[in-house]
N, C-alpha and C positions, 0 to 999 in steps of 0.2 A: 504494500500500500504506500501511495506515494504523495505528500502533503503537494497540492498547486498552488493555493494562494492564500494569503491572509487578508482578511479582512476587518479591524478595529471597530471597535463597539461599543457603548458605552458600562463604567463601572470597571476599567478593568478587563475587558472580555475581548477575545478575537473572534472571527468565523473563520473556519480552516477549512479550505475547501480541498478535500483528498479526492483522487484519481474517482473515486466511487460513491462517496458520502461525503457528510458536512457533518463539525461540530464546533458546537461554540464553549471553546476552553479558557482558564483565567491565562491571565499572562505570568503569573506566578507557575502555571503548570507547563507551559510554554519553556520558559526559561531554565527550570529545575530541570525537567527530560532534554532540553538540547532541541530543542525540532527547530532554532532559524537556522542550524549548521548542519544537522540529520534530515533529509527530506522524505531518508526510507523510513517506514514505519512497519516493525513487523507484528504478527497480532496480540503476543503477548507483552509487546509495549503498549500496543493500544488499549490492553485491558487495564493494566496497572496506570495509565493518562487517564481513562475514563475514571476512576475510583478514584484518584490523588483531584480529579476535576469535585467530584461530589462533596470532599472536603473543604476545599474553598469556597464550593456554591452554598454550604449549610454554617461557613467562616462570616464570607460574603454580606449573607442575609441577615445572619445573629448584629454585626455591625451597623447595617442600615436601619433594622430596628431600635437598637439602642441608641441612633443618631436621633428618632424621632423624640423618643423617650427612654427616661433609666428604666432599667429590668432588672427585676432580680430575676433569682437564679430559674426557680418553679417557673415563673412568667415564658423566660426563654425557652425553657426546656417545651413547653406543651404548646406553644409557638409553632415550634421546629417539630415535633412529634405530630402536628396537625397535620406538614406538610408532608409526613410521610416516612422524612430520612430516619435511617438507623439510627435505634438507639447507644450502638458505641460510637456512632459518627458525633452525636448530639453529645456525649458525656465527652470525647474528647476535644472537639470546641469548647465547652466550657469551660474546662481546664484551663485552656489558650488562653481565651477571653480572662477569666480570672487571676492568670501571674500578667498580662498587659494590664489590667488595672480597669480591665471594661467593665468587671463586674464584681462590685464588692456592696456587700450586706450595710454595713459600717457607712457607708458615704450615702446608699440609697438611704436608709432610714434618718437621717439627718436632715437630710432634700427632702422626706415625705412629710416630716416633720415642721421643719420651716415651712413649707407650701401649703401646711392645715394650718399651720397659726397667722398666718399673714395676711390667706387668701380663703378661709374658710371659717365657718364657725363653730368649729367641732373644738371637744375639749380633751384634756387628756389619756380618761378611760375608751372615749371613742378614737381615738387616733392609736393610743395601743391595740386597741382589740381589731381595727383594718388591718394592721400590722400583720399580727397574730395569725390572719385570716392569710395573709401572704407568705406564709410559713415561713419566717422572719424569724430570729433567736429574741430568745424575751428578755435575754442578758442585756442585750446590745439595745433593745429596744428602751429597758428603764433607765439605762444606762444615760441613754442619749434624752430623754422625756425630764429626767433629774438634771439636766443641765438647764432648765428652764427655771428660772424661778418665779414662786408663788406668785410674787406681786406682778409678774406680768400675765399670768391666766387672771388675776385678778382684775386688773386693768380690760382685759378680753371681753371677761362677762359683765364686766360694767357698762361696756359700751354698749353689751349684743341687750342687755334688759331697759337700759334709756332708751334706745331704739325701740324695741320692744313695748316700753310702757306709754311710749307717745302716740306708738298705732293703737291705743286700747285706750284714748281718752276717756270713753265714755264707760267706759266698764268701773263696774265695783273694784275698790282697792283689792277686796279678798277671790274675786274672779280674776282679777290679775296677777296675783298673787299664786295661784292656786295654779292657773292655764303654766303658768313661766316657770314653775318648780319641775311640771310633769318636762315641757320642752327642753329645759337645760338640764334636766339628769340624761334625757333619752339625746343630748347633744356630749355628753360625757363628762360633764364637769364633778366636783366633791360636793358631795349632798348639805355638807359644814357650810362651805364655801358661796354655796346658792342659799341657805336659809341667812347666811348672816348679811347676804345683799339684799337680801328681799324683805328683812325686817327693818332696814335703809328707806323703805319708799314709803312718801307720807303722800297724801293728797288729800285736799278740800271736797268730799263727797257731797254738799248739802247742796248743789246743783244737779247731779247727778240724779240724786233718790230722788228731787223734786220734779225732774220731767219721766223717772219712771211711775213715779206717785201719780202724776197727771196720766200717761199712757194706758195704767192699771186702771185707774179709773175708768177713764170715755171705756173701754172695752168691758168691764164687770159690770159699769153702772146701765147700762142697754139691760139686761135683765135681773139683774139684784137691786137690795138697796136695806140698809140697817147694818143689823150685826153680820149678814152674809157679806153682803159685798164689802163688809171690813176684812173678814177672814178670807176672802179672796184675792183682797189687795195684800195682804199680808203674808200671805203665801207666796205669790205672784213673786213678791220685791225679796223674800227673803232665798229663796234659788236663784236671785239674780247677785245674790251673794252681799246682801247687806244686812249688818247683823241686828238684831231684836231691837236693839236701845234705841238706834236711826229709827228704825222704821215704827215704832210706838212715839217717835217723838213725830215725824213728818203725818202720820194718821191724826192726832192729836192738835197739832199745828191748823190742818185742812179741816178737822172736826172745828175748832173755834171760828174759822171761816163763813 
């Protein structure tokens, strides 16, 4: 068999065009066997080109993915397991990949890390347990989670509950209160950490309970009126998360009315 021509590709790749067939090899596989000097090709060189080719194509690819983004280790592996190649071809890329430094544990979870507190709102326990799920060392993972300190998850949730409490103007203190506890634990933060910001938030209710007082009304007062449509209204405001004291004094206020 005998190579006629080469043809340049992109990434790295020729088309070799042989007396009989085509293939498209890296140029690393080109150089290593000798073919710009050797033009004969006999077929147990072509075998061992074809298989040193397959190497570089599952080399190749593991690089252009971790050009778009970091991988760990599992990520790349079932990547590369999707498209088919052997599993010794795949363990021995990674290998490669991990003494070049394309792919380390330690660097990615630092990067996932910074990327959830900068750019997300997730809090500690959730960003280890993503982790965890990435089958990532739990060593390395608190390791790197304790190099953050308190006061700035602190500072995080501070900001994520101001925000938070300003879209819920109209809400009860204690429906706000109540709603932000469930959402900042299921967001990962320390359950310490969320009660002692949340008992921080004060706000003037007596607007509040006076247009749900008014609302309860026009709506019960259409078919009740006395002691029913008090325990209506009463009910109504006090699942709206306002507690007894408010709401016996705003009933009381509208009764002298």
């Amino acid at each position: 068999m005998r190579i006629i021509k080469y043809k340049k590709m992109s990434k790295g790749r020729y088309k070799v065009t042989f007396d009989n067939s085509e293939l498209i090899l890296y140029e690393d596989v080109i150089i290593k066997n000798g073919l710009l000097l050797n033009k004969d090709i006999t077929l147990e060189l072509l075998e061992n080109i074809i298989e040193e080719n397959k190497y570089y194509e599952v080399y190749n690819l593991s690089l252009s993915l971790i050009e778009i983004k970091m991988r760990t280790e599992s990520e790349l592996k079932n990547n590369l397991d999707k498209k088919g190649f052997e599993k010794k071809l795949i363990e021995e890329v990674i290998e490669r990949l991990k003494k070049e430094g394309y792919i380390s544990e330690k660097q990615y979870i630092e990067a996932y890390i910074n990327d959830k507190l900068n750019l997300s709102k997730d809090g500690p326990y959730k960003i280890k347990r993503n982790l965890l799920n990435l089958e990532l060392p739990e060593n390395l993972i608190d390791l790197s989670l304790e190099k953050i300190s308190y006061n700035t998850w602190k500072d995080k949730l501070e900001k994520i509950i101001n925000k938070r409490v300003n879209l819920m103007k109209s809400k009860s203190l204690y429906t706000i209160k109540t709603k932000l506890k469930n959402e900042l634990f299921n967001l990962g933060y320390d359950s310490e950490l969320i009660d002692e910001l949340l008992n921080n938030i004060n706000k003037d209710e007596s607007n509040i309970i006076e247009k749900e007082y008014n609302k309860a009304f026009i709506k019960f007062s259409k078919k009740h009126s006395g002691t029913y449509l008090e325990n209506n209204i009463k009910s109504y405001l006090y699942k709206k998360g306002f507690n007894l004291d408010d709401i016996a004094r705003i009933i009381d206020k509208n009764n002298m009315n």
